[in-house]
Backbone bond lengths (Angstrom), bond angles and torsions (degrees), N, CA, C in turn:
res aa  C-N    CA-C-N  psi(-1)  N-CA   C-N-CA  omega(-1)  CA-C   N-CA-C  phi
1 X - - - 1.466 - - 1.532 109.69 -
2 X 1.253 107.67 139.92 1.369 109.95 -179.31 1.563 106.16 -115.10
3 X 1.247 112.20 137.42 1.424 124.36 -173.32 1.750 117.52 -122.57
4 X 1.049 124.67 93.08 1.353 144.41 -163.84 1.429 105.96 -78.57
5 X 1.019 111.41 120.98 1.968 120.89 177.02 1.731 95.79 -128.58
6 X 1.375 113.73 116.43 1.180 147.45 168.85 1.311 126.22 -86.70
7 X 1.102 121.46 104.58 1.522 134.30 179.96 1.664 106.26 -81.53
8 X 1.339 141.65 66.82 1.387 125.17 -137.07 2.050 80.18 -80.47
9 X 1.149 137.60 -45.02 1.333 112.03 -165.39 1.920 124.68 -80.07
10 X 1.492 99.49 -4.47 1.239 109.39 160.18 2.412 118.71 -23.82
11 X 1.469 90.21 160.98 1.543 91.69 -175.43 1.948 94.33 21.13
12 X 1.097 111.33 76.07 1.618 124.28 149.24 1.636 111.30 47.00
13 X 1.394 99.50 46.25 1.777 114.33 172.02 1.861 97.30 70.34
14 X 1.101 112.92 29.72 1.789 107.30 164.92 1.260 108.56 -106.40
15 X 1.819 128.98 -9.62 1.616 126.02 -176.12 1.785 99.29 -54.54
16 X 1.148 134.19 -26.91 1.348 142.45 -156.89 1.344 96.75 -84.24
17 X 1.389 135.17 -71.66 1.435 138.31 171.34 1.983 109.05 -45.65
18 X 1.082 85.48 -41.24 1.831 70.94 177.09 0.791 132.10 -73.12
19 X 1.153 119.27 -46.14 1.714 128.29 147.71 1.539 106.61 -32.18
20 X 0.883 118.20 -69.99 1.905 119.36 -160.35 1.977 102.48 -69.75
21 X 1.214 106.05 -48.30 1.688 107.51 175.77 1.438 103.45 -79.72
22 X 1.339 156.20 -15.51 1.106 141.91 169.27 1.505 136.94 -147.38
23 X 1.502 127.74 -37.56 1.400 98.29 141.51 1.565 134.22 -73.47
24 X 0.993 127.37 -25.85 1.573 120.98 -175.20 1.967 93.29 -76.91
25 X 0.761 144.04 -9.89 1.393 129.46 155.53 1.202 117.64 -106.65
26 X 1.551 118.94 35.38 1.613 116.15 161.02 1.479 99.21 -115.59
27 X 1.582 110.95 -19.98 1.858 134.95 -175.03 1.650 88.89 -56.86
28 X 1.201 113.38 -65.97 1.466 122.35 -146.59 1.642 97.20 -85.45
29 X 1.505 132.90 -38.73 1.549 133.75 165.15 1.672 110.22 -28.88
30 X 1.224 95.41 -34.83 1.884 118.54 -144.64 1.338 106.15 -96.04
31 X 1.642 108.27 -24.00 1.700 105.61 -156.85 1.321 106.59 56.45
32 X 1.653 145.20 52.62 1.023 119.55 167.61 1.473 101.93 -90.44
33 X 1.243 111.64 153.86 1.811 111.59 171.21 1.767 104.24 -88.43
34 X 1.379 93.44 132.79 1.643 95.56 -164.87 1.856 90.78 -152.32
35 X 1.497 102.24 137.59 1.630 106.18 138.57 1.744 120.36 -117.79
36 X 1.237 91.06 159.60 1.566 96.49 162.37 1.352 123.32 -128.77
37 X 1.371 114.38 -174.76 1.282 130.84 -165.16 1.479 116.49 -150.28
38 X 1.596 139.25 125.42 1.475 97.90 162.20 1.807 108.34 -116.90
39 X 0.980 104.38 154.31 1.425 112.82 178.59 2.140 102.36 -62.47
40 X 1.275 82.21 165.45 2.132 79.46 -176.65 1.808 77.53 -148.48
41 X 1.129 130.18 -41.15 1.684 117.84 -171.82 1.384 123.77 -135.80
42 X 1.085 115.20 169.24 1.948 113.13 164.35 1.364 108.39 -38.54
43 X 1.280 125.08 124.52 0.969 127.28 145.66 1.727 118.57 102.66
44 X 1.997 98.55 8.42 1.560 98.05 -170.19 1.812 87.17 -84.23
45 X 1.589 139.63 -38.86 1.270 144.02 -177.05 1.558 89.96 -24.54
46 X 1.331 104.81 -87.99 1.460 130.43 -148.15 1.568 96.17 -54.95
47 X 1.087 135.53 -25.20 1.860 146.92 175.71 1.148 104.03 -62.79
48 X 1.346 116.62 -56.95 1.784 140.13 -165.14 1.237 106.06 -72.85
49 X 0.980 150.03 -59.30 1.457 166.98 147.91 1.502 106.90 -36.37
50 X 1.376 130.62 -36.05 1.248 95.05 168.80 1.188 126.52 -125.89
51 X 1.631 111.65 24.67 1.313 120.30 129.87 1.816 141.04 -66.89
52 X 1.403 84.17 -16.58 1.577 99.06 150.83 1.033 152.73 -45.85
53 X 1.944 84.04 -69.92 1.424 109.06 178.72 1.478 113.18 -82.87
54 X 1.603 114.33 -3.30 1.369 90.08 -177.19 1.774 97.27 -109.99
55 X 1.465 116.21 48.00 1.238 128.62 -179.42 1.935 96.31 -123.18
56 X 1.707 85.45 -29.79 1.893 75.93 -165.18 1.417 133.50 -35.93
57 X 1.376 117.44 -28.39 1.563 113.11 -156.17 1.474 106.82 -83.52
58 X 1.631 111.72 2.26 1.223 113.82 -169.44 1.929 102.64 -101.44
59 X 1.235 101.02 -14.08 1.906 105.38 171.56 1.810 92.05 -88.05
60 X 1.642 89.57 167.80 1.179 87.09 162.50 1.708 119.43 -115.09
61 X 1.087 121.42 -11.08 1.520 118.69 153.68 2.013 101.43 -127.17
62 X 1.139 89.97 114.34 1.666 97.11 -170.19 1.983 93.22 -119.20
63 X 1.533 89.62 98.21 1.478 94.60 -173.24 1.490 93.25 -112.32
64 X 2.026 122.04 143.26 1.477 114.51 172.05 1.548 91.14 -131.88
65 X 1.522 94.83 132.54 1.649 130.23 -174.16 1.132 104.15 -84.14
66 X 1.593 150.61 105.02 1.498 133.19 153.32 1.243 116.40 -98.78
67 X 1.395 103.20 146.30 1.565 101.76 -179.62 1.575 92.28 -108.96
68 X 1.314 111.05 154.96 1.523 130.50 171.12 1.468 127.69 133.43
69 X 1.272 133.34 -129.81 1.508 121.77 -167.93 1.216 86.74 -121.84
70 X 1.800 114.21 -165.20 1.256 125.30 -173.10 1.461 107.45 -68.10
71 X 1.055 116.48 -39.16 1.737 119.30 -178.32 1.698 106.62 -48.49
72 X 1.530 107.13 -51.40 1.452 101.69 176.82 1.600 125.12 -64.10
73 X 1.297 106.59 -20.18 1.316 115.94 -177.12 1.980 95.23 -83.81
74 X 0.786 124.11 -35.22 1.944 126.32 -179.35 1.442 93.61 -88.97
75 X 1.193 161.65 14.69 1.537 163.94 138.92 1.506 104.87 -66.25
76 X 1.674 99.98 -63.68 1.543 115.00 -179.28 1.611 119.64 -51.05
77 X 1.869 108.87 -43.25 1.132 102.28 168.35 1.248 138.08 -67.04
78 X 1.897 108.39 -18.80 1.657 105.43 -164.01 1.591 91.81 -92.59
79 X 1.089 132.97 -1.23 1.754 138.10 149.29 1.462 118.74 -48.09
80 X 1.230 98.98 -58.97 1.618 94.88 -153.38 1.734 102.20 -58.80
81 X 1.489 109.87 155.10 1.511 117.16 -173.05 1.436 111.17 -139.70
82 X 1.244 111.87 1.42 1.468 111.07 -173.56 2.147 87.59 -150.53
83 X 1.425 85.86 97.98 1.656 87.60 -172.87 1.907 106.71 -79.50
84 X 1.330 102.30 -25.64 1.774 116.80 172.12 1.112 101.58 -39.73
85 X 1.531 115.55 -60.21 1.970 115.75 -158.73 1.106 121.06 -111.75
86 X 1.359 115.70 -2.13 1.097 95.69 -177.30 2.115 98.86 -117.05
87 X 1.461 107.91 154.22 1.192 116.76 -167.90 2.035 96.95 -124.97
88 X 1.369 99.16 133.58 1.474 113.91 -165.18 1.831 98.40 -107.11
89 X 1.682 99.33 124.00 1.510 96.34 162.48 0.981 125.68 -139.60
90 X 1.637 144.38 173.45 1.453 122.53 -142.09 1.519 98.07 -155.26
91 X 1.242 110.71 138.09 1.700 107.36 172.59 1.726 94.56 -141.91
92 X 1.369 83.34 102.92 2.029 98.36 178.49 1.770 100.45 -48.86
93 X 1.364 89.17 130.01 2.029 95.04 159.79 1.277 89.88 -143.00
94 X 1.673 153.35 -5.81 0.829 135.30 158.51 1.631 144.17 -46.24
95 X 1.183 116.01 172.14 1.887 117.38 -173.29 1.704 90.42 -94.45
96 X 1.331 141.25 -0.69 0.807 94.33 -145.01 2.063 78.34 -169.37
97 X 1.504 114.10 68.95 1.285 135.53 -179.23 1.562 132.30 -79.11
98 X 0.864 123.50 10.24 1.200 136.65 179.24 1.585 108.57 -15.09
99 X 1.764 114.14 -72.71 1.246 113.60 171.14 1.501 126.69 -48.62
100 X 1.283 124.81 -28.42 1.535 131.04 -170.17 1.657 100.40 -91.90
101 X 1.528 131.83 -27.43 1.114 119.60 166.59 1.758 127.77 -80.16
102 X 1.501 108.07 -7.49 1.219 106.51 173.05 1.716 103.15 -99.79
103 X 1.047 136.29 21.34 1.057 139.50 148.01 1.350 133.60 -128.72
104 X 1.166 97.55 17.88 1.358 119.57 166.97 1.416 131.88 64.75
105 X 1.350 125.85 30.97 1.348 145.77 -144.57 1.658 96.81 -99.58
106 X 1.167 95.61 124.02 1.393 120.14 177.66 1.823 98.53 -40.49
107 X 1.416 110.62 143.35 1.210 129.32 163.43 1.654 129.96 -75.29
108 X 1.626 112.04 -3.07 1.177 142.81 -170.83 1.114 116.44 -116.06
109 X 1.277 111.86 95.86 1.320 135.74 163.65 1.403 128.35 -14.54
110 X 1.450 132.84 -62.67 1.501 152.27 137.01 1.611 118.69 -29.43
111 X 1.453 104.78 -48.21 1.283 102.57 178.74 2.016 122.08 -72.35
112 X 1.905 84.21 -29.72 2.394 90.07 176.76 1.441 86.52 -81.85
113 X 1.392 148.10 -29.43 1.447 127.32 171.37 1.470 121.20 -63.77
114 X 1.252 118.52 -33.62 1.451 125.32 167.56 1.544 101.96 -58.14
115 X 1.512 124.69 -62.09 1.254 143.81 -157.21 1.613 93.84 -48.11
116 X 0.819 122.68 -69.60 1.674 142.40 -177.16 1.494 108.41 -55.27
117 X 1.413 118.03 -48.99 1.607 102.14 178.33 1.322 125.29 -79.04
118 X 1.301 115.43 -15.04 1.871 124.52 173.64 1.450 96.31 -97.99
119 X 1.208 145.41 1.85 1.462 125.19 159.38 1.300 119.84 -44.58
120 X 1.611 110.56 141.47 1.610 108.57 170.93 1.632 105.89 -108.02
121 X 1.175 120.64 -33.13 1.301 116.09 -171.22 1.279 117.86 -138.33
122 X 1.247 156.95 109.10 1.540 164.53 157.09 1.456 110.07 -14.91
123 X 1.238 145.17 138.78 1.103 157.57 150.94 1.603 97.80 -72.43
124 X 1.757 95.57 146.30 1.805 95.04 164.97 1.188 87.85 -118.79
125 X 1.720 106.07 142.83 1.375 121.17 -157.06 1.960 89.90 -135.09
126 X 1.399 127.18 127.86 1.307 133.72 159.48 1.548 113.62 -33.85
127 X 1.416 107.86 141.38 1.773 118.10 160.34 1.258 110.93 -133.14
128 X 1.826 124.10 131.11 0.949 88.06 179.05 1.678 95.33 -110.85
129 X 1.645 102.32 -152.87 1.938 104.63 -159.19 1.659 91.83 -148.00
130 X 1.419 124.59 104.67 1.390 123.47 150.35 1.777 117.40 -75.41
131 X 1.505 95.95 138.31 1.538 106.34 174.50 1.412 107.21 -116.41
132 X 1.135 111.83 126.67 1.595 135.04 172.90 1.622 121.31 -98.49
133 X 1.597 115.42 161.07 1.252 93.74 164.21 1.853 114.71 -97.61
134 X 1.741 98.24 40.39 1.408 104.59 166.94 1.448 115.30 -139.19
135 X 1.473 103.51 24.50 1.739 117.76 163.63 1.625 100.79 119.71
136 X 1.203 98.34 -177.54 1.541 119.28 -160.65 1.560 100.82 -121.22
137 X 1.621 110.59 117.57 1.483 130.67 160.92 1.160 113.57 -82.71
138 X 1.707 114.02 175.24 1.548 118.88 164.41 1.597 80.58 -136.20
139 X 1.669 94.98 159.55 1.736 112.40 163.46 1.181 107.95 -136.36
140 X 1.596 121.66 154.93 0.784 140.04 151.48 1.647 127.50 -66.65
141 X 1.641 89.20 -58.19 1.749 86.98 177.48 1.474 121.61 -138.79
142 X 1.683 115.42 5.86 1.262 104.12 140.99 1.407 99.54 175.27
143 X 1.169 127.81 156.12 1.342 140.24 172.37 1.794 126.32 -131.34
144 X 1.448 112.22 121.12 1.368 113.48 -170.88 1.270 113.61 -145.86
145 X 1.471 110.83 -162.98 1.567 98.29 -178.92 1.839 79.11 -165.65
146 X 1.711 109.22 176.33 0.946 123.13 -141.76 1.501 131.78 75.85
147 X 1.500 122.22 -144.34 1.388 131.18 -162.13 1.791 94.48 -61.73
148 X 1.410 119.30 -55.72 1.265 119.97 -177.79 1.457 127.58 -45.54
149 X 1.380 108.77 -29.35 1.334 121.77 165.92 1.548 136.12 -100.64
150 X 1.161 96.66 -5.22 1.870 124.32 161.97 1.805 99.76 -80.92
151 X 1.042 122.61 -37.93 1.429 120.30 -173.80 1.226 106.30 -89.67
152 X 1.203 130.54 -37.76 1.796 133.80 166.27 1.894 96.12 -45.52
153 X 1.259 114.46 -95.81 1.040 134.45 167.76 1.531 122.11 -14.30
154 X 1.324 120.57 -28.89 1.832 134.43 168.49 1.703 91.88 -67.04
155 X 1.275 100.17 -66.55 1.610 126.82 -164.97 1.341 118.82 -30.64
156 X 1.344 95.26 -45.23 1.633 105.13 -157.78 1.596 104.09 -82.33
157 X 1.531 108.78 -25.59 1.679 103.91 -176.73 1.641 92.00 -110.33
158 X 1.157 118.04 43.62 1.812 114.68 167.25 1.360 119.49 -107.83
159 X 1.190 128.46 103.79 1.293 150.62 -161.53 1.434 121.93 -61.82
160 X 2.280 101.19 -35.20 1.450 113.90 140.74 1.491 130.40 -12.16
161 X 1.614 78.88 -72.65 1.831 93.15 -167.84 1.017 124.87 -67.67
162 X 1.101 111.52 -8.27 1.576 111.55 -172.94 1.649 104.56 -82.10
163 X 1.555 96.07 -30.65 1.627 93.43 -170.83 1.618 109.59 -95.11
164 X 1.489 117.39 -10.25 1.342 124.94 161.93 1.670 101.46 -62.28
165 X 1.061 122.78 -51.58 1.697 129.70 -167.40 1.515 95.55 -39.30
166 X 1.028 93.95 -61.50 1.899 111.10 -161.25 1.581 110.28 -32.99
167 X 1.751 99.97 -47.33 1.887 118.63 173.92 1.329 111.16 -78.57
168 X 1.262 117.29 -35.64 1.715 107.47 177.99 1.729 82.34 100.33
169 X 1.658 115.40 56.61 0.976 113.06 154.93 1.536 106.62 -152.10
170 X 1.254 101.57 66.07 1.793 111.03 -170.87 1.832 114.81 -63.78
171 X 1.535 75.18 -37.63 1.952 111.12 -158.37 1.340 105.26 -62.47
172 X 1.479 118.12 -36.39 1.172 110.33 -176.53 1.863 114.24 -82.54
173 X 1.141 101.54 10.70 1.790 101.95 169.93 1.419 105.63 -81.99
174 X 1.295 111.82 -61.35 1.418 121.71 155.18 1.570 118.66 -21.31
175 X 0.801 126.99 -64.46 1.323 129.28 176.86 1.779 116.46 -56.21
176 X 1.619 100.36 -45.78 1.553 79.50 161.45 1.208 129.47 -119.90
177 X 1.327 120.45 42.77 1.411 147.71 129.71 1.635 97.72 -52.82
178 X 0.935 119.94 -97.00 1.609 140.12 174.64 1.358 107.42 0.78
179 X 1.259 104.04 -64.66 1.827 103.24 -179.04 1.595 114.27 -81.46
180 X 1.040 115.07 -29.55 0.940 105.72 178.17 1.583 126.87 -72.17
181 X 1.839 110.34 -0.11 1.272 118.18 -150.00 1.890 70.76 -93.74
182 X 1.728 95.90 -65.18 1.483 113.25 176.00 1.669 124.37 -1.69
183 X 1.470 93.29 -66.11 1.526 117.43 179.60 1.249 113.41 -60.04
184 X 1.528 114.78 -52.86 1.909 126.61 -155.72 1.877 86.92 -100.50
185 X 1.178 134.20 26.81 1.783 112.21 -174.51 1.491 101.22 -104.26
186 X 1.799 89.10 133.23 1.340 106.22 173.96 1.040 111.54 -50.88
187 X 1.979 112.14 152.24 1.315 126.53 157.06 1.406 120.76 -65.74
188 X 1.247 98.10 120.89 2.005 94.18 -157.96 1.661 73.54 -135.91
189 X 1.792 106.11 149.77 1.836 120.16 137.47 1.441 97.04 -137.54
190 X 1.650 74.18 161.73 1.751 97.98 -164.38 2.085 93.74 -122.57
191 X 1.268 91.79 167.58 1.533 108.11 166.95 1.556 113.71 -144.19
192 X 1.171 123.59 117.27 1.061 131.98 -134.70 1.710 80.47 -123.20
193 X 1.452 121.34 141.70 1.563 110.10 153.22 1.907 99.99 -167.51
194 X 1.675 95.15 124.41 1.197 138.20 174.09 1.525 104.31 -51.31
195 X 1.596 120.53 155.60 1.558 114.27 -171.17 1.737 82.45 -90.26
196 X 1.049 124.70 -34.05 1.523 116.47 -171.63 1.737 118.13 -59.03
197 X 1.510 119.20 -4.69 0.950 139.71 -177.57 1.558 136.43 92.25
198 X 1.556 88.69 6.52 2.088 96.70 -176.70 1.483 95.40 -71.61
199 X 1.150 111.71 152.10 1.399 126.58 153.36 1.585 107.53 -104.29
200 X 1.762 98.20 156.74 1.421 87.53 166.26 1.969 84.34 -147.84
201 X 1.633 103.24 135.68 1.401 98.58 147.28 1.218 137.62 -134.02
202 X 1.444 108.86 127.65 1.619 135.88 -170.48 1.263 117.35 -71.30
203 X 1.670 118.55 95.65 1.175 138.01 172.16 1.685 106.68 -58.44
204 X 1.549 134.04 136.09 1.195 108.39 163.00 1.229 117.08 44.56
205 X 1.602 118.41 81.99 1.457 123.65 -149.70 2.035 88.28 -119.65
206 X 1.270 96.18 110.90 1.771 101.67 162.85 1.338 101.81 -73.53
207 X 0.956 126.43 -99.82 1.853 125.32 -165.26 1.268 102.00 -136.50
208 X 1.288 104.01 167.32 1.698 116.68 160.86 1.450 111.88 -162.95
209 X 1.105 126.68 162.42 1.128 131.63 -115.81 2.210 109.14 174.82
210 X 1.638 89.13 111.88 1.918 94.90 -176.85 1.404 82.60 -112.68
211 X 1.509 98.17 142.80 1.547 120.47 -173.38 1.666 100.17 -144.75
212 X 1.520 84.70 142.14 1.740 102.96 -178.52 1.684 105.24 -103.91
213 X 1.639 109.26 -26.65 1.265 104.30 176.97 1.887 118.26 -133.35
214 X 0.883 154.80 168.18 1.412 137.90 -144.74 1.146 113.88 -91.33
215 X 1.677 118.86 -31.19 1.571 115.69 174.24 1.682 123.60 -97.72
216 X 1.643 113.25 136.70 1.160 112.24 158.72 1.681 134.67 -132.69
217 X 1.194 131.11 153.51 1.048 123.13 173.53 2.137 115.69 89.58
218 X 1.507 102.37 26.86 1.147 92.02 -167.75 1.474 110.72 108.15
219 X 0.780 135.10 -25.14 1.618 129.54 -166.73 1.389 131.30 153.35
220 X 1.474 96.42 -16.89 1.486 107.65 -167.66 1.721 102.14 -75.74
221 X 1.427 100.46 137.09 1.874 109.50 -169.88 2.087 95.41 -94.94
222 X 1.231 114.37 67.37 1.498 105.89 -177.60 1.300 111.98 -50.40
223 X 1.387 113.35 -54.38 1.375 125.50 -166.67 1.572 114.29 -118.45
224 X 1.412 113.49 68.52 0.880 112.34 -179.00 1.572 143.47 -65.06
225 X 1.273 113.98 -7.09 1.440 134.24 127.64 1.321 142.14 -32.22
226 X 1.261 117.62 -33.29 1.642 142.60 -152.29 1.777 80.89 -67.44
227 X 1.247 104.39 146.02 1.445 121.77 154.17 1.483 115.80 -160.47
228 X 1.634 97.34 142.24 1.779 113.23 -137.92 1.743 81.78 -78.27
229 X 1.227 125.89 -4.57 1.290 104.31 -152.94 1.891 112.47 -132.68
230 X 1.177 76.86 28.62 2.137 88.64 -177.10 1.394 117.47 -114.73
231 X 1.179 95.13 1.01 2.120 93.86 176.70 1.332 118.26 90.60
232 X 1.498 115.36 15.76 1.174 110.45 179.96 1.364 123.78 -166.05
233 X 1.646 143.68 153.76 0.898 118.72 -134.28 2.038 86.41 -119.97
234 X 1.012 109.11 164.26 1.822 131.44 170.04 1.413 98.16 -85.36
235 X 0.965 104.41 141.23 1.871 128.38 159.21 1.218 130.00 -161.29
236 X 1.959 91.02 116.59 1.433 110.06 170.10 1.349 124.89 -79.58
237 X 2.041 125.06 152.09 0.991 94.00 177.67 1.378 80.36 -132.36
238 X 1.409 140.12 163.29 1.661 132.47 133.74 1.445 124.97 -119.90
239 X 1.383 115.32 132.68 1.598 116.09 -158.52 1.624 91.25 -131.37
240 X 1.253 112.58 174.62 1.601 124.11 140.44 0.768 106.75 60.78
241 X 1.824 135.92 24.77 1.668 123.59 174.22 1.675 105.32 -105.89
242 X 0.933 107.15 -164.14 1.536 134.64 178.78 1.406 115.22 -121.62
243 X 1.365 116.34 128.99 1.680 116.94 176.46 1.218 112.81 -32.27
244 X 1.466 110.66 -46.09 1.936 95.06 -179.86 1.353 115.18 -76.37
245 X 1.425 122.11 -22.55 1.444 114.69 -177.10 1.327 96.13 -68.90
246 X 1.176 131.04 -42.94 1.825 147.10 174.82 1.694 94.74 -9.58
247 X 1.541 69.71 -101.13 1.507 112.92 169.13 2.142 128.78 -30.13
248 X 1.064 95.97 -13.83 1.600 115.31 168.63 1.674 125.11 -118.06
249 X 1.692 84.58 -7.34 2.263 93.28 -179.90 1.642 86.84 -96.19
250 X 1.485 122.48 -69.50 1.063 124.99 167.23 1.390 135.30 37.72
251 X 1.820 88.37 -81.26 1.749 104.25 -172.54 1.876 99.73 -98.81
252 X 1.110 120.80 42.27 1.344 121.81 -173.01 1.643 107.04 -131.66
253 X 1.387 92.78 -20.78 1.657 111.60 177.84 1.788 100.95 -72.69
254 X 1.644 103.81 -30.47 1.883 89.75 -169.61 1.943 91.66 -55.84
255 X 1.080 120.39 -39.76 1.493 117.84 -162.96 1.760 104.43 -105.33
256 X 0.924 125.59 13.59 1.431 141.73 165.46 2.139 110.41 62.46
257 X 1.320 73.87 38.73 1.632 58.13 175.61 1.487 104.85 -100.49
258 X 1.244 113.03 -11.63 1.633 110.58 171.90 1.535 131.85 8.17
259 X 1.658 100.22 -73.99 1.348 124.23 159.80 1.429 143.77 -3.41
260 X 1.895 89.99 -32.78 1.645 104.79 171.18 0.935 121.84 -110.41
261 X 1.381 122.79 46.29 1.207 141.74 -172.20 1.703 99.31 -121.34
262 X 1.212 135.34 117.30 1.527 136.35 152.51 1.275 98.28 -22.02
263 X 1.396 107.83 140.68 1.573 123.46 148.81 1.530 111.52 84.94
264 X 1.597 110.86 0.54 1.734 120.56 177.83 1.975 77.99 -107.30
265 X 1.166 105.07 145.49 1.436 115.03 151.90 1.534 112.43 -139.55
266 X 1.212 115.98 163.83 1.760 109.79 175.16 1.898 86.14 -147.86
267 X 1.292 90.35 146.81 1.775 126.65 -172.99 1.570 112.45 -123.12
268 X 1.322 120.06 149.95 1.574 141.16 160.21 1.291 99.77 -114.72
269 X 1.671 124.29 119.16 0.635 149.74 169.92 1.574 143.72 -137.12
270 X 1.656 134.74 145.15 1.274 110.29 -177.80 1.497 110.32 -90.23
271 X 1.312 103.55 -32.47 1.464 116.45 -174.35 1.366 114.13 -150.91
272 X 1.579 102.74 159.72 1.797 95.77 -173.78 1.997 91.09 -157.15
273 X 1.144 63.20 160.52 2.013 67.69 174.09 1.750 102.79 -130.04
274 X 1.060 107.18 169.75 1.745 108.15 -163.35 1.246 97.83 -147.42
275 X 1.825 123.83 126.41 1.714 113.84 172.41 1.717 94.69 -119.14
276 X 1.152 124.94 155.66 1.661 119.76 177.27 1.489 100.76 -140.98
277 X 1.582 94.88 150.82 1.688 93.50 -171.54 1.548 102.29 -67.36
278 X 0.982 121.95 -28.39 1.889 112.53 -172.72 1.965 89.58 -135.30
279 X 1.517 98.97 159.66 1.744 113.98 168.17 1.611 103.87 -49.15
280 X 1.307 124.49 124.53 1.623 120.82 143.77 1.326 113.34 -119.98
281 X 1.914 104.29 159.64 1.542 92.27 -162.01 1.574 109.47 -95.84
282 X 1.489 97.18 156.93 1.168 118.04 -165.68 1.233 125.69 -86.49
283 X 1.194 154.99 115.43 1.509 159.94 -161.39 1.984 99.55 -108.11
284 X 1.226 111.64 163.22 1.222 135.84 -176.26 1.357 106.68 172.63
285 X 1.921 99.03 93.43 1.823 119.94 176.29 1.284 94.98 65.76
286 X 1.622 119.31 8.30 2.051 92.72 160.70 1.782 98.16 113.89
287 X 1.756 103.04 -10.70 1.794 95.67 174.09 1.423 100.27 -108.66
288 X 1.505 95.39 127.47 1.497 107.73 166.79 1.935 126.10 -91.26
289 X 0.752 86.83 150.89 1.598 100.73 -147.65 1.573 90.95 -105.60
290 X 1.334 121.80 -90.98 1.790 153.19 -167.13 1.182 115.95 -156.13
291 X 1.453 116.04 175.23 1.670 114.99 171.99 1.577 74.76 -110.24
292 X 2.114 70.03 144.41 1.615 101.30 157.51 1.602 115.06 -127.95
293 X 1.276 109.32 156.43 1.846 117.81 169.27 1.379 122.59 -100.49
294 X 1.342 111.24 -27.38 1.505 105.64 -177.01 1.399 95.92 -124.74
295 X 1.584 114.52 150.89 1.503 103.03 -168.98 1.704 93.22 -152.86
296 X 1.060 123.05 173.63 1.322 139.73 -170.98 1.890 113.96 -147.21
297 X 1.155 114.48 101.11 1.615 110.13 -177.48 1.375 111.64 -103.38
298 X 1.640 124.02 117.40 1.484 85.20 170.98 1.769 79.50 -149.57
299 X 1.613 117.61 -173.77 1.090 125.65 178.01 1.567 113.57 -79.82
300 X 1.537 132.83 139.46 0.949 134.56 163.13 1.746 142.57 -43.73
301 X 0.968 134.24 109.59 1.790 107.80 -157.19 1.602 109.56 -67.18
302 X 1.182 116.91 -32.01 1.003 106.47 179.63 2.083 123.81 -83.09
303 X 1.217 115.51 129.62 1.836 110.71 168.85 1.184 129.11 -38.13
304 X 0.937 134.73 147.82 1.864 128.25 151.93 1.273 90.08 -79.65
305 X 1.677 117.32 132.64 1.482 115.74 129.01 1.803 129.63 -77.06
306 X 1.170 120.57 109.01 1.433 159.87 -165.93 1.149 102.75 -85.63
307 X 1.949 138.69 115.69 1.416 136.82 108.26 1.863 117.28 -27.22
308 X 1.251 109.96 78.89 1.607 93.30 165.52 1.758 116.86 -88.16
């Protein structure tokens, strides 16, 4: 059974037309057996899904389809409750894909509905789970805090963007979000320490950031290493620069060479713990939640089962 969760204002209130002009009339061409759902607020995904999933063991392939951006795909995950049965699949309509470009998922609508109904077997794909002392997330494709999560957090109440979305010019809010985060970011240090025993401490801490898959924020390749499927999570950190050094590592991240820049480091890791001189806010796939100070990153024990 396939179970359809609809983001109808997704990619700038068109998730609704796509659905109705093109998968739900490839559903019915097909005879596929399908329900749907559409989301109307924060937090109906993550409701829907795990009233689902905690139905799954009673289907015998109990697969749930969301359409939307990365946020909908990190809703879907902090749902699921029965990771055994139930199998997660995804057809990007979002502004803002991060997860669907590091796996390379067609931009075509028809084609991730095709993708998903001729599957034979699920990939198990990593999640990981930050712990706060204001509760415990899951991500899909990355969770951090600092500048990355000061710019999520601008974003979401920017009145701009909403009307950039509409043109297919979201990105450029982002961008001056971005500098402006750059310019105005608190003097923060962090102490960072690995279960393997490195310490690290972050003078003048820009962001950092545990990733399950290599891109965040739009495009940027932080961890270009990251692979969703080895047991363990990537971590970026950047500390100790100067606006212009900022401002010149920056645009090196769209293609990930960042890295050779002083004061960026990136880690393989299972787990890490994080202390910061003051709360910064916290992102997971781009939804901001609160600031937190003390944090806990580590990989989830249990897999996603994955339509790739």
């Amino acid at each position: 059974m396939y179970h359809f969760i609809v983001n109808p204002m997704s990619r700038s209130g068109k998730g609704l037309k796509l659905w109705q002009k093109q998968i739900e009339i490839e559903l019915i061409k097909n005879n596929i057996d399908y329900s749907v759902v559409f989301s109307k607020e924060r937090g109906d995904v993550t409701r829907i899904v795990s009233e689902i999933s905690t139905k799954a063991s009673e289907e015998k392939n109990c697969t749930i389809v969301v359409l939307g951006g990365d946020g909908t795909v990190n809703d879907a995950v902090q749902g699921i409750q029965d990771f055994d049965n139930t199998t997660l699949a995804y057809i990007p309509t979002g502004s803002s894909n991060d997860f669907a470009r590091d796996l390379k998922l067609s931009k075509n609508v028809k084609k991730n509905l095709n993708r998903i109904i001729l599957a034979k077997e699920p990939v198990l794909m990593d999640v990981g789970q930050v712990e706060t002392e204001r509760g415990t997330r899951r991500f899909a494709v990355s969770a951090g805090i600092g500048f990355d999560g000061a710019v999520c957090q601008k974003s979401v109440h920017s009145i701009l963007k909403k009307r950039l979305n509409k043109v297919g010019l979201g990105k450029l809010t982002y961008l001056g979000i971005a500098l402006n985060q750059i310019i105005n970011a608190p003097k923060v240090d962090a102490e960072i320490t690995f279960t393997d025993g490195k310490k690290i401490n972050a003078k003048n801490l820009l962001f950092l950031a545990a990733m399950v898959h290599k891109y965040e924020g739009g495009g940027f390749k932080f961890c270009p290493k990251a692979d969703a499927y080895d047991g363990e999570l990537d971590f970026i950190c950047a500390f100790n620069k100067s606006i212009p050094g900022i401002l010149l590592a920056l645009p090196t991240a769209f293609f990930g060479f960042h890295h050779i820049f002083k004061g960026i480091e990136i880690y393989r890791f299972k787990a890490a713990e994080v202390k910061t001189s003051i709360p910064l806010w916290l992102h997971t796939d781009g939804e901001v939640g609160y600031k937190a100070q003390y944090l806990n990153f580590s990989q989830l024990e249990k897999k996603l089962k994955f339509i790739l």
